[in-house]
VEXNURO-618612 format. One line per field, with one value per residue: residue number from 1; residue in three letters; x, y, z of N, C-alpha, C in turn. Coordinates in Angstrom, 1 decimal, padded with zeros to 4 digits. Each point is the difference from the previous one (the first is absolute). Example, Ala and Ser with C-alpha at 12.3 -4.5 7.8 and 13.67 -1.06 7.14 Angstrom:
BEGIN
seq: 1	2 .
type: ala	ser .
nxx: 013.2	-000.4 .
nyy: -005.7	001.1 .
nzz: 007.8	-000.7 .
caxx: -000.9	000.9 .
cayy: 001.2	001.1 .
cazz: 000.0	000.0 .
cxx: 000.9	-000.8 .
cyy: 001.2	001.1 .
czz: 000.0	000.8 .
***
This chain:
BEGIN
seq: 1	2	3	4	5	6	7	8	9	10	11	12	13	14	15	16	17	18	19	20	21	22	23	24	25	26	27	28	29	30	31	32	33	34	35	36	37	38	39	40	41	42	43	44	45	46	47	48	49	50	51	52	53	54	55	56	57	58	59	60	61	62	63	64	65	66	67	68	69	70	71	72	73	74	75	76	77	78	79	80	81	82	83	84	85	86	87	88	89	90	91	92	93	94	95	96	97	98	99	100	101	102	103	104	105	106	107	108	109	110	111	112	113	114	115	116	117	118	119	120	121	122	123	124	125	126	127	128	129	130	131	132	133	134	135	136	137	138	139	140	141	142	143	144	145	146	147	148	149	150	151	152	153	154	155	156	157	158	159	160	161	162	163	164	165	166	167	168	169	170	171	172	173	174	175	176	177	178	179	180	181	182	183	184	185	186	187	188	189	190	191	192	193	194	195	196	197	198	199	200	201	202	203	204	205	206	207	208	209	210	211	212	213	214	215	216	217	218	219	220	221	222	223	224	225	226	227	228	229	230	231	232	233	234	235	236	237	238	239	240	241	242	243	244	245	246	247	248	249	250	251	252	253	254	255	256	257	258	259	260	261	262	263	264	265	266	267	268	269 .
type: unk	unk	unk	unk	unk	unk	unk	unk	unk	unk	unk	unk	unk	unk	unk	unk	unk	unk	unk	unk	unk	unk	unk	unk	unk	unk	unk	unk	unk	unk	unk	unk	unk	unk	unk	unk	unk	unk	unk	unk	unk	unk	unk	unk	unk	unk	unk	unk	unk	unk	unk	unk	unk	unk	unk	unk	unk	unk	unk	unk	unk	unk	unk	unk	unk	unk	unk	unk	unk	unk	unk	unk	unk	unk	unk	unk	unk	unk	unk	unk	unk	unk	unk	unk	unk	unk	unk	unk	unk	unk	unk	unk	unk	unk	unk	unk	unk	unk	unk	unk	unk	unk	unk	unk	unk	unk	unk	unk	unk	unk	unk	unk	unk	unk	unk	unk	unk	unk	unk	unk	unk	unk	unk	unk	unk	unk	unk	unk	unk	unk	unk	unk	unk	unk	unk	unk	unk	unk	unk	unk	unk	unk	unk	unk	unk	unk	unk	unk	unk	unk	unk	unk	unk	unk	unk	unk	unk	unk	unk	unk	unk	unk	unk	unk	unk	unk	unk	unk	unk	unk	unk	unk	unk	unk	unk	unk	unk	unk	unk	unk	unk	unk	unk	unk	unk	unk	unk	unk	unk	unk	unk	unk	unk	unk	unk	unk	unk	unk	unk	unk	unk	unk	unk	unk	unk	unk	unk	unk	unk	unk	unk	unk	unk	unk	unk	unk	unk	unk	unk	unk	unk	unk	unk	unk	unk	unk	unk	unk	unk	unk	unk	unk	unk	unk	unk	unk	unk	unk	unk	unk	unk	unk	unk	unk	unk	unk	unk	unk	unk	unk	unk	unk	unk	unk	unk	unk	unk	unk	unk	unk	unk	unk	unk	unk	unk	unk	unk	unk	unk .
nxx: 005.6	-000.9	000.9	000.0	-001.6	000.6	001.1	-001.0	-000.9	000.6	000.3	-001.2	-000.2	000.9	-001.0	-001.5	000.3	000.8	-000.5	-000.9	001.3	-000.5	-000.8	001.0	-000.4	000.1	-001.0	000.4	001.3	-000.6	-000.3	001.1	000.1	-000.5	000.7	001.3	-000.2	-000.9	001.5	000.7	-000.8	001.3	-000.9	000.7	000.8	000.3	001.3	000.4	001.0	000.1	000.7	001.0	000.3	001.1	000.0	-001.1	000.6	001.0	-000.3	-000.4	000.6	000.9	-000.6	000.5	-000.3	000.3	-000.2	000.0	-000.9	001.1	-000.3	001.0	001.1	001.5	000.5	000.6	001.1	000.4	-001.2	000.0	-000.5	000.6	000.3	-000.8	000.3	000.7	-001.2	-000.5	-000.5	-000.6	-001.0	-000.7	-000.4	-000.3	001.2	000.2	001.5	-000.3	001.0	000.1	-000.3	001.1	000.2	000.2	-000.1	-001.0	000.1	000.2	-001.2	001.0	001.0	000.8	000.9	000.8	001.0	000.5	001.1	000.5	000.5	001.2	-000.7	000.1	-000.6	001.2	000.4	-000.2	000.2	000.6	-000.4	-000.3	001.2	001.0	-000.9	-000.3	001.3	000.5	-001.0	000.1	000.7	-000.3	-000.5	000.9	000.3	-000.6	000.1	-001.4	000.2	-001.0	000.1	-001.0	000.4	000.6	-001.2	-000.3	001.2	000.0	-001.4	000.3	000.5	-000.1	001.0	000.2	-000.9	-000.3	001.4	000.2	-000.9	000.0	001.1	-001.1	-001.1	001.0	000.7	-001.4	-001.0	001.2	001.1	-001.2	000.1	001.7	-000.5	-000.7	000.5	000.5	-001.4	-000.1	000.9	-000.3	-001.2	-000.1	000.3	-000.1	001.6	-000.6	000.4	001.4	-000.6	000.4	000.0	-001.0	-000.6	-000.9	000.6	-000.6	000.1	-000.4	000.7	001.4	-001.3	000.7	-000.6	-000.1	001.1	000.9	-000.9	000.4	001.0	-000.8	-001.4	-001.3	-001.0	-000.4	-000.9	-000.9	-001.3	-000.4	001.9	001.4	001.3	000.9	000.8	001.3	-000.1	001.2	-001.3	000.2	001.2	-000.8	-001.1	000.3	000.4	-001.6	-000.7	001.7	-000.7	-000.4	000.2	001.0	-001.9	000.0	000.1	-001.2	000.3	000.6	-000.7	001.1	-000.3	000.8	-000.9	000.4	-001.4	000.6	000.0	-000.6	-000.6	-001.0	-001.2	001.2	000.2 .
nyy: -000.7	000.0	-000.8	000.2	000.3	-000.9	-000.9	000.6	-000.4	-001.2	-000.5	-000.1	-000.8	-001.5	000.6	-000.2	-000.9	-000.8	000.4	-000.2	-000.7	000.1	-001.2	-000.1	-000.3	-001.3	-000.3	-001.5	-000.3	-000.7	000.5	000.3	-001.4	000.3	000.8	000.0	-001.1	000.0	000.8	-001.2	-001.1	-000.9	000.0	-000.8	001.5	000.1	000.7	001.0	000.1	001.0	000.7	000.6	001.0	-000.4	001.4	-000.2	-000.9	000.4	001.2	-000.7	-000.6	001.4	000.0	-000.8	000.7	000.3	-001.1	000.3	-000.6	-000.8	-001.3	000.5	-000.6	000.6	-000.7	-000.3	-000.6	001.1	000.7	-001.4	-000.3	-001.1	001.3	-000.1	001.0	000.3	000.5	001.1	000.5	000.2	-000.1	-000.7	001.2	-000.7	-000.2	-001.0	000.4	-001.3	000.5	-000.5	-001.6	-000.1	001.4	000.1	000.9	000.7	-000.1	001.0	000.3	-000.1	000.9	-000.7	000.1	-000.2	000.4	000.9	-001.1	001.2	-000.5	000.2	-001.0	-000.9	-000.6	-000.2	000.8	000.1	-001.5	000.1	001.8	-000.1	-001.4	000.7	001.2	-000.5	-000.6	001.5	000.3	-000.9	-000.5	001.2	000.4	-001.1	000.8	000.2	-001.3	000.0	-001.3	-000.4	-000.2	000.9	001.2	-000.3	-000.6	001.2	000.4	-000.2	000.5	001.1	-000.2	001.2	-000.9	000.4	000.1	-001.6	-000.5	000.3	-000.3	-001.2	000.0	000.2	-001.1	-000.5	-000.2	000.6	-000.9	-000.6	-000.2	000.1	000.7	-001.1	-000.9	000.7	000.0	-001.2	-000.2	000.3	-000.6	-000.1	000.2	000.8	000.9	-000.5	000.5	001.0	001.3	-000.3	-000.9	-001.2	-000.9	-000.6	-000.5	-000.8	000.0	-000.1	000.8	-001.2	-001.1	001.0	000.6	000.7	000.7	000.4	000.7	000.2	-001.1	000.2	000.7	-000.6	000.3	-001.1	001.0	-001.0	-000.1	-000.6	-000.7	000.7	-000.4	001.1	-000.3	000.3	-000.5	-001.0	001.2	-000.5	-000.2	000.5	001.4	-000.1	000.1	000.7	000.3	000.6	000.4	000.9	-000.8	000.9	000.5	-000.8	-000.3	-000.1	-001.0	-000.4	-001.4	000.8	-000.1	000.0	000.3	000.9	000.8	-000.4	000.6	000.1	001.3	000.4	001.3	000.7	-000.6	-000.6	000.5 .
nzz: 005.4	000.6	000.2	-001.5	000.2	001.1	-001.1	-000.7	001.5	000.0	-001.1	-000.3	001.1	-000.6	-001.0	000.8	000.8	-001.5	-000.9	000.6	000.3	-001.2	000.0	-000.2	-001.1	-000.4	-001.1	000.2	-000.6	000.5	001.2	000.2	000.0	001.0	000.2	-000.7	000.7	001.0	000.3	001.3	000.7	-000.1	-001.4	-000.1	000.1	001.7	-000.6	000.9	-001.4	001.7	-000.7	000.4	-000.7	000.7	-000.8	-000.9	000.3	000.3	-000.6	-001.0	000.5	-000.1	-001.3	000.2	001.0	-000.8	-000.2	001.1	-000.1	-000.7	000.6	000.2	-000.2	001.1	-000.9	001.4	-000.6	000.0	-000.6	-000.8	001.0	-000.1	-000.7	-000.5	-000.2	-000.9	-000.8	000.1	000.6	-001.3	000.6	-000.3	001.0	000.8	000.0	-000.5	000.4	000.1	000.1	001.4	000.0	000.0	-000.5	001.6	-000.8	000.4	-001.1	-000.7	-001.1	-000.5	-000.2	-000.6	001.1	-000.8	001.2	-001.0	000.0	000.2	-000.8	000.4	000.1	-000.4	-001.0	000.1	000.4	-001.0	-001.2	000.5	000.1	-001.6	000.1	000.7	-000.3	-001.3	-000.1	000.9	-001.5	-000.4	000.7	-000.4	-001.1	-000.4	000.9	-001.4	000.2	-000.2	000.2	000.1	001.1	-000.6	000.1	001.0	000.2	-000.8	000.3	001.4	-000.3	-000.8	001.2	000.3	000.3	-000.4	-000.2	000.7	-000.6	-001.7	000.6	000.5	-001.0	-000.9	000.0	000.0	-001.0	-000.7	000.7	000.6	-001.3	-000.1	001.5	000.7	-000.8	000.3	001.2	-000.5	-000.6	001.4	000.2	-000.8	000.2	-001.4	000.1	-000.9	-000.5	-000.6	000.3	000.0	000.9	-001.3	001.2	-000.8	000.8	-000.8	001.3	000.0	-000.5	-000.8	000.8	-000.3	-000.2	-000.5	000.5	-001.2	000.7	-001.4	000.1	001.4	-001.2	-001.2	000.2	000.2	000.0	000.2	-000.5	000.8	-000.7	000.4	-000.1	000.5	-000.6	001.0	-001.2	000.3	-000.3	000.5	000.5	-001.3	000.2	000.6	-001.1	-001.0	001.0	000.6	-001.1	-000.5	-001.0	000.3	-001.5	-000.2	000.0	001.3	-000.1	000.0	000.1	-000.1	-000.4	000.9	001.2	000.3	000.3	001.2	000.0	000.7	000.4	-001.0	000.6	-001.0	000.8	000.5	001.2 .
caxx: 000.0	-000.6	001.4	000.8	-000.3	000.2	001.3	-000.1	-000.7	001.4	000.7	-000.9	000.8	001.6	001.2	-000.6	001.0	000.5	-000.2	000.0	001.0	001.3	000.9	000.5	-000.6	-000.3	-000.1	000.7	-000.9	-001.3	-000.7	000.3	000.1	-001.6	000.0	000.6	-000.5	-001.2	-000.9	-000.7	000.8	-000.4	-001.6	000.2	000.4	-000.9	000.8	000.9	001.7	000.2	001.4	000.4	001.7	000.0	000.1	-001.4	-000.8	000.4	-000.8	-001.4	000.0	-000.1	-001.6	-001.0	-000.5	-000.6	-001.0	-001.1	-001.6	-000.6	-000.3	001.6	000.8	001.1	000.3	001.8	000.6	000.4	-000.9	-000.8	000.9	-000.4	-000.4	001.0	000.0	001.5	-000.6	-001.0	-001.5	-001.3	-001.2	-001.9	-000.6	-001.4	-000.5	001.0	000.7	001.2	000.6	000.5	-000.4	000.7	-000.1	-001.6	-000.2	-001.5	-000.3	-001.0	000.8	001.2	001.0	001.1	000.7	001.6	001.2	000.7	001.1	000.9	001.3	000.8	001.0	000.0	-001.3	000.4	000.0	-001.7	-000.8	000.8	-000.6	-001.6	-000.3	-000.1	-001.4	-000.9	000.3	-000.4	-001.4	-000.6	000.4	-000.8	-001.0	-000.1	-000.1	-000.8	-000.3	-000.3	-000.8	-001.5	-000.2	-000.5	001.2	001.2	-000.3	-000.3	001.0	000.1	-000.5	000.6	001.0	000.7	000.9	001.1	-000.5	-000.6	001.3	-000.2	-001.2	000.2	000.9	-000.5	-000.3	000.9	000.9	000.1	-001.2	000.3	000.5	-000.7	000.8	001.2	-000.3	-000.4	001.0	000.8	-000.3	-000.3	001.3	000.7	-000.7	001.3	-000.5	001.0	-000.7	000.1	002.0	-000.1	-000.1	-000.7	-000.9	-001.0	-000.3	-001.0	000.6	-001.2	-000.3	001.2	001.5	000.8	-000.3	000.8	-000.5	000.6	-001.3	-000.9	-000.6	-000.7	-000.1	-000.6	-001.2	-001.1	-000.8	-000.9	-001.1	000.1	-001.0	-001.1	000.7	001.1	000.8	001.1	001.0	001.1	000.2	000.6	-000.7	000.7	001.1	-000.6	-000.9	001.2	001.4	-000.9	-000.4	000.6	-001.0	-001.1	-001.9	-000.4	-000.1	001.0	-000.5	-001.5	000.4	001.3	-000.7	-000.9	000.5	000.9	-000.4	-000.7	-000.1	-000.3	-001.7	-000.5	-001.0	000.2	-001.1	-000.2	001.1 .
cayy: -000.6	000.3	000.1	001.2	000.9	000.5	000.3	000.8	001.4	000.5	001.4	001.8	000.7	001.0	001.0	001.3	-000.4	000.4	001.9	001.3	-000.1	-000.1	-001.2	-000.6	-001.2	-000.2	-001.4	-000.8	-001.8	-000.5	001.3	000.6	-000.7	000.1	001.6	-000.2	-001.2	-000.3	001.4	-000.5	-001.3	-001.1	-000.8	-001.5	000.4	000.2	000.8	001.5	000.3	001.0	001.1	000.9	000.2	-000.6	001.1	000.2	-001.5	000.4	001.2	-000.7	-001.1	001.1	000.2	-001.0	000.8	001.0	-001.1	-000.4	000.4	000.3	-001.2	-000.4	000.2	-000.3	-001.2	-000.1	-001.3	000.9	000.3	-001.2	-001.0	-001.1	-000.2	-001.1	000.4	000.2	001.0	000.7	-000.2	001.1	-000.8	001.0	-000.7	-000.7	-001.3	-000.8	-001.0	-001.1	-000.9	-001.1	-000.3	000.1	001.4	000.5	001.1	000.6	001.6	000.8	-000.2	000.6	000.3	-000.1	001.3	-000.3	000.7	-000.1	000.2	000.3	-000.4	-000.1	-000.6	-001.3	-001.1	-001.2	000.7	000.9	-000.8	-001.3	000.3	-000.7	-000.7	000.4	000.2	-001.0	-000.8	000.2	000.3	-000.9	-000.5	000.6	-000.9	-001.0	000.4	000.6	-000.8	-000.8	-001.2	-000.5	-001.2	-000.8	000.3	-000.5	-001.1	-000.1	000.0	-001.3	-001.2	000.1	-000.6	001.0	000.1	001.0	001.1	000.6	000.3	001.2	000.9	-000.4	000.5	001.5	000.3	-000.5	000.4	001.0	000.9	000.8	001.1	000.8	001.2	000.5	-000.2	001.5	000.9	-000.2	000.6	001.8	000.3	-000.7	001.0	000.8	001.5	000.8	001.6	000.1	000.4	000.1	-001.5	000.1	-001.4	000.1	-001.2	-000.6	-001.3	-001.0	-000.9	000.5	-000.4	-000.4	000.6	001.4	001.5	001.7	000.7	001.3	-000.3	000.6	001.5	000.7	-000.5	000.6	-000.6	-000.8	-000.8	-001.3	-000.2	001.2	001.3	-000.3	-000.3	000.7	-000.4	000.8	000.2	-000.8	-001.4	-001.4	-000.8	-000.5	-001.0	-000.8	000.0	-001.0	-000.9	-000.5	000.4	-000.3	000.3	-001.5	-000.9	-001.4	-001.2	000.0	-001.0	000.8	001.2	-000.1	000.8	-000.7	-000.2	-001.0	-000.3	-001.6	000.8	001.5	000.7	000.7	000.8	000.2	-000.2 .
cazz: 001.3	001.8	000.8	-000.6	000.1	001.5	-000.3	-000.2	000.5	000.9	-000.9	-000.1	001.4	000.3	-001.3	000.5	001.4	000.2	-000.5	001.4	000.8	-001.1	000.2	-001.8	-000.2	-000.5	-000.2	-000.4	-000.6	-000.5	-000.6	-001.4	-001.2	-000.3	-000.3	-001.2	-001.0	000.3	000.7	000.9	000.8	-000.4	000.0	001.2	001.4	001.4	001.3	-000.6	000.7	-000.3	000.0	001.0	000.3	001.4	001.2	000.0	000.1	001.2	000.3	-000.2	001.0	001.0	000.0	000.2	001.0	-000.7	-000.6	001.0	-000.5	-001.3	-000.5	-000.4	000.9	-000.4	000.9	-000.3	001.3	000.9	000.4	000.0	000.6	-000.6	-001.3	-000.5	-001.5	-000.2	-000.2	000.3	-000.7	000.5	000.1	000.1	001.0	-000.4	-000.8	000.7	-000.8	000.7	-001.2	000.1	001.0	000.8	000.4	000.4	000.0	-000.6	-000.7	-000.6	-001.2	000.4	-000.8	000.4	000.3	-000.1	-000.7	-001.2	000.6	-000.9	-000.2	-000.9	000.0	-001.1	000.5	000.9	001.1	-000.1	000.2	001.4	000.7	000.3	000.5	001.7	000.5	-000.2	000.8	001.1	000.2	000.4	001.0	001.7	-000.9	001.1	001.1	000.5	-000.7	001.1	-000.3	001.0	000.3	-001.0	-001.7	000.0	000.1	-001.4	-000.6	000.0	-000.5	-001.5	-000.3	-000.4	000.6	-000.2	000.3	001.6	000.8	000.1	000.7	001.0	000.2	-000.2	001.5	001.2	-000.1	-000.3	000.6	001.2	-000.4	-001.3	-000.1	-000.1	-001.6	-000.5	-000.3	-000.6	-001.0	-000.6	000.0	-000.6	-000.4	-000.4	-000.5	-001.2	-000.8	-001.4	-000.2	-001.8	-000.1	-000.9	-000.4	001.7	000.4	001.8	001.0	-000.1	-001.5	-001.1	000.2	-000.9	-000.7	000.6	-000.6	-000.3	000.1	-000.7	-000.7	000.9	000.6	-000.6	000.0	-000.8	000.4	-000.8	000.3	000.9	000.4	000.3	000.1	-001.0	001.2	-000.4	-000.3	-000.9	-001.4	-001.2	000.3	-001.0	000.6	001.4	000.0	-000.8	000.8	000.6	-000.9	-001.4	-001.0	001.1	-000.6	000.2	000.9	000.5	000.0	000.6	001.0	000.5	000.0	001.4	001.1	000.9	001.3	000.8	001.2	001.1	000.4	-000.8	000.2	-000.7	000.6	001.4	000.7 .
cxx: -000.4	001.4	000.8	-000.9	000.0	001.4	000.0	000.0	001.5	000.9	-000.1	000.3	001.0	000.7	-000.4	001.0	001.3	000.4	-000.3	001.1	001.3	001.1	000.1	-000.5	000.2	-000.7	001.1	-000.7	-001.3	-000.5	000.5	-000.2	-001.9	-000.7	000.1	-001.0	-001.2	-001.3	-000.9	000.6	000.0	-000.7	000.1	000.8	-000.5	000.7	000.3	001.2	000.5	002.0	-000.1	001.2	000.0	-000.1	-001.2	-000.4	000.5	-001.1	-001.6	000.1	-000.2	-001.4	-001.2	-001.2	-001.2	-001.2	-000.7	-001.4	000.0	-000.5	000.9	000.8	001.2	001.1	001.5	000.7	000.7	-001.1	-001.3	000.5	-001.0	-000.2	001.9	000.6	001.2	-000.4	-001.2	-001.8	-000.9	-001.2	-001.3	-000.4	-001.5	000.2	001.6	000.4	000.8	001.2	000.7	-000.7	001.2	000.7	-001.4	000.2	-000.8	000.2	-001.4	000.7	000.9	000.6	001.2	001.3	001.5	000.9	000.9	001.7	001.2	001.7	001.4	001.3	000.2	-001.3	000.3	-000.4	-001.6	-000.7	000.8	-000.9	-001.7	-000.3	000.4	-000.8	-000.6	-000.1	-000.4	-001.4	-000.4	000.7	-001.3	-001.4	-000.2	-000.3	-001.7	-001.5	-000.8	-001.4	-000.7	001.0	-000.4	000.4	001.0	-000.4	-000.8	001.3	000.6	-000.8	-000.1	001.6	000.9	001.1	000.9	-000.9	-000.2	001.1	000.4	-000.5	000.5	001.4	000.2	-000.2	000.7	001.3	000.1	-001.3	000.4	001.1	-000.7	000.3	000.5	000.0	-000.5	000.8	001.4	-000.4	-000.2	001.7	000.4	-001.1	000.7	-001.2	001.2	-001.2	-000.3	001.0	000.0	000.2	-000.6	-000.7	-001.1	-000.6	-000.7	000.3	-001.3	-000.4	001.0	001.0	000.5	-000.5	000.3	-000.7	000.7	-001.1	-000.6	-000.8	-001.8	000.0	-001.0	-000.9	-001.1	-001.5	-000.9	-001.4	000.3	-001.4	-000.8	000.4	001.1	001.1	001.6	001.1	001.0	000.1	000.9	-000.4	000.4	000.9	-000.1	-000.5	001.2	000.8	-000.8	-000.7	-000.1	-001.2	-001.4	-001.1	-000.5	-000.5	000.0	-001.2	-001.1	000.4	000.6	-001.4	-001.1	000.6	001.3	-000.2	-001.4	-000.6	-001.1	-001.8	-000.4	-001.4	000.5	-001.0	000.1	001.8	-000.2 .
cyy: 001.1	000.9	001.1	001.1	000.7	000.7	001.4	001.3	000.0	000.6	001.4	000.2	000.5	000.6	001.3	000.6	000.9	001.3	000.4	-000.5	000.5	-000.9	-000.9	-001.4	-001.0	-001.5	-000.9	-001.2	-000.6	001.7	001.1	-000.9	-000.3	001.6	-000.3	-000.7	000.3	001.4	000.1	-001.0	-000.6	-001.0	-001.1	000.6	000.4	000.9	001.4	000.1	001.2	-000.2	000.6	000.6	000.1	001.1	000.2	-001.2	000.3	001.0	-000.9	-000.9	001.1	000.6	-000.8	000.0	001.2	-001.2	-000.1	000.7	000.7	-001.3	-001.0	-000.6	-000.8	-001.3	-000.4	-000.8	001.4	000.1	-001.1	-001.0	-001.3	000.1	-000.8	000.4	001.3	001.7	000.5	-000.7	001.4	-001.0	000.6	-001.3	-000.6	-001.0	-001.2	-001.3	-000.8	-000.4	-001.2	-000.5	-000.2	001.3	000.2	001.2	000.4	001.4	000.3	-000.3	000.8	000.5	-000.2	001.8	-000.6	001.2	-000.2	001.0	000.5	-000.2	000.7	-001.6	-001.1	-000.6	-001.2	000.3	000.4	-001.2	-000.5	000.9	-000.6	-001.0	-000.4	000.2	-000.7	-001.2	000.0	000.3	-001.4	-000.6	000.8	-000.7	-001.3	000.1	000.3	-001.0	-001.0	-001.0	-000.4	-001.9	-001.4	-000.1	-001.4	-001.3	-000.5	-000.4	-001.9	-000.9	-000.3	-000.7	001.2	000.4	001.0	001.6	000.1	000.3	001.6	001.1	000.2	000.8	001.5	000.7	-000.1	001.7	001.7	000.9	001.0	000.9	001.2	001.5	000.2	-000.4	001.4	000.7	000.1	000.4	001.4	000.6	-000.3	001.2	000.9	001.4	001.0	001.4	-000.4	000.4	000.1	-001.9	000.2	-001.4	-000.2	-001.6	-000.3	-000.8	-001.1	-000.8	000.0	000.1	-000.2	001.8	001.2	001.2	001.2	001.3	000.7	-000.9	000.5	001.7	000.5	-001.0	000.7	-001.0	-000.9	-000.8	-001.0	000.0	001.2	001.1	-000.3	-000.4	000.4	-001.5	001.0	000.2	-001.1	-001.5	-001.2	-000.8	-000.6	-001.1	-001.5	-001.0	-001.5	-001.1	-000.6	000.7	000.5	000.4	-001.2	-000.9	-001.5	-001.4	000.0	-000.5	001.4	001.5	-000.2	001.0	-001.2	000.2	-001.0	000.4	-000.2	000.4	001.2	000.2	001.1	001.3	000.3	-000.5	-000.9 .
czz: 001.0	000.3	-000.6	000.3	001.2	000.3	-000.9	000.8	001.1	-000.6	-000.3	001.4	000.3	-001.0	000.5	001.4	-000.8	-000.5	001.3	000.2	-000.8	-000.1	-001.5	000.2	-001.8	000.0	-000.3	-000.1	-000.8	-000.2	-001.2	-001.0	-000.4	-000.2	-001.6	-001.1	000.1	000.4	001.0	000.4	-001.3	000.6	001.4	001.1	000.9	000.1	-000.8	001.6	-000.9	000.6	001.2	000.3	001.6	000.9	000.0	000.5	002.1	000.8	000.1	001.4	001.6	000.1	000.4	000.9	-001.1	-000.8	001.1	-000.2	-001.4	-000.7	-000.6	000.9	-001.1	001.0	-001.0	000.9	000.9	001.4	001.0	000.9	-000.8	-001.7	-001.0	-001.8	000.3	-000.2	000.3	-000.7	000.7	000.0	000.5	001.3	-000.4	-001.1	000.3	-000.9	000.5	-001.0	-000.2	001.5	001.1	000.5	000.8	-000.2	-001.3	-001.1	-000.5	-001.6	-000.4	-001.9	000.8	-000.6	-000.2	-000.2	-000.3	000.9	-001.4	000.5	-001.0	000.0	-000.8	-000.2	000.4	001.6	000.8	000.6	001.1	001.0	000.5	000.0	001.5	000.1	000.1	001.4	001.4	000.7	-000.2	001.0	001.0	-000.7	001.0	001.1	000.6	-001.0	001.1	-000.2	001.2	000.1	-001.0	-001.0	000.1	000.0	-001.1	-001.0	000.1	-000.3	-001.5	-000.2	-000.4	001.2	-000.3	000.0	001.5	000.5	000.3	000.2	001.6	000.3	000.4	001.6	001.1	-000.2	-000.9	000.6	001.5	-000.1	-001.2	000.7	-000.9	-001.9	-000.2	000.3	-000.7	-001.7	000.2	000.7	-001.7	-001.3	-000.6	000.0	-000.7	-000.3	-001.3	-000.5	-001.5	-000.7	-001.2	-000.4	001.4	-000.1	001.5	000.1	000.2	-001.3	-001.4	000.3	-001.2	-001.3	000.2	-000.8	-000.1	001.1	-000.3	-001.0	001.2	000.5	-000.8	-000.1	-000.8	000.5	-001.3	000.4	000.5	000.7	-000.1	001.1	-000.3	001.2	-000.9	-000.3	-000.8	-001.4	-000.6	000.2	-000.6	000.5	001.4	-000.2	-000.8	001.1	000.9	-000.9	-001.1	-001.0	001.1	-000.6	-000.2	000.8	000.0	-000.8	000.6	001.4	000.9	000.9	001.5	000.9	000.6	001.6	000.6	001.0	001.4	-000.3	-000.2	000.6	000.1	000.9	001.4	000.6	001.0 .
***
């Protein structure tokens, strides 16, 4: 695909970004599991999700000013007014990604940036933490959710009642508090140490899945396309914990992208 080879030249950006900075990094998810299996994307995937232990994922958001005229840029709900996503993205200017027609807000093709929050306390605990988060980032999500006139009158004339309500609701009752909704997710925002915490976990994804972190103190670089990219040396138990059997691929029917979206160009902004 067109789209992995673009997702390519943003990565060779930010591993380069982050050695000059000395900023720790690893692949997660689909992408280690397409590193492993595939030595590359998996064949039907659009995306790379990168790791971040949170004090490098903190310092990277302080840099941000340092991507200006390098054809890059860095984009964050801190940073972004209107962007609508719980984590960071690196993206290549000149080219543009809608991802939802109701988010007005325009990228570049993008790698997605998640950090990785370290804990010493129960996984009961852990997970009641990511799903508050969860919870309070989308409430501002809503907030920031916006339909054309037409939209709404498209909705009624499908007879899709309960969608125009809730929109409408949307609009009445969470579009004029979306501040005070952000700031209640970035009160609520954790910056933990590393310390001597020995379980780690992204608050954004993989509710309920709790990490060791020394399955992330020791790493290694591996092939991934027509360069390499850093995962955890004990990957198995990672990959294991996300995908159960994962050399195993899924059902044909099963073998598509999970992303949608709205408008891809690829040549221009």
């Amino acid at each position: 695909m067109e789209i992995q080879q673009t997702l390519i030249e943003v990565l060779k950006f930010a591993i380069s970004f982050f050695k000059a900075h000395n900023l720790r990094y690893y692949a997660c998810g689909g992408t280690t599991l397409g590193a492993v299996r595939h030595k590359g994307f998996i064949p039907w995937d659009d995306d790379i999700d990168i790791y971040m232990p949170r004090a490098d994922y903190e310092r990277l958001i302080s840099l941000r000013h340092e991507f200006n005229g390098t054809g890059f840029s860095f984009v964050s709900a801190q940073t972004n007014k209107g962007y609508y996503c719980p984590f960071a993205k690196i993206t290549k200017d000149n080219t543009t990604i809608w991802e939802f027609k109701y988010y007005k807000y325009l990228l570049g093709a993008f790698i997605d940036i998640f950090p990785l929050d370290y804990y010493n306390i129960s996984d009961e605990e852990i997970t009641a933490l990511q799903w508050k988060h969860t919870r309070l980032f989308i409430n501002y999500q809503k907030s920031l959710k916006h339909y054309s006139f037409s939209d709404y009158m498209n909705m009624l004339k499908r007879a899709d009642y309960y969608e125009f309500l809730k929109n409408i609701w949307f609009l009445i009752a969470y579009k004029p508090r979306s501040k005070q909704m952000f700031q209640r997710w970035m009160n609520a925002y954790p910056h933990t140490e590393e310390g001597t915490n020995d379980k780690c976990v992204c608050l954004t994804q993989w509710q309920g899945k709790i990490f060791q972190r020394a399955w992330f103190d020791d790493c290694i670089e591996v092939p991934f396309e027509d360069t390499t990219i850093t995962i955890p040396r004990q990957y198995d138990k990672y990959l294991t914990l996300l995908y159960g059997n994962y050399m195993q691929l899924p059902p044909e029917e099963k073998r598509q992208s999970d992303h949608k979206h709205y408008y891809v160009n690829i040549n221009s902004h």
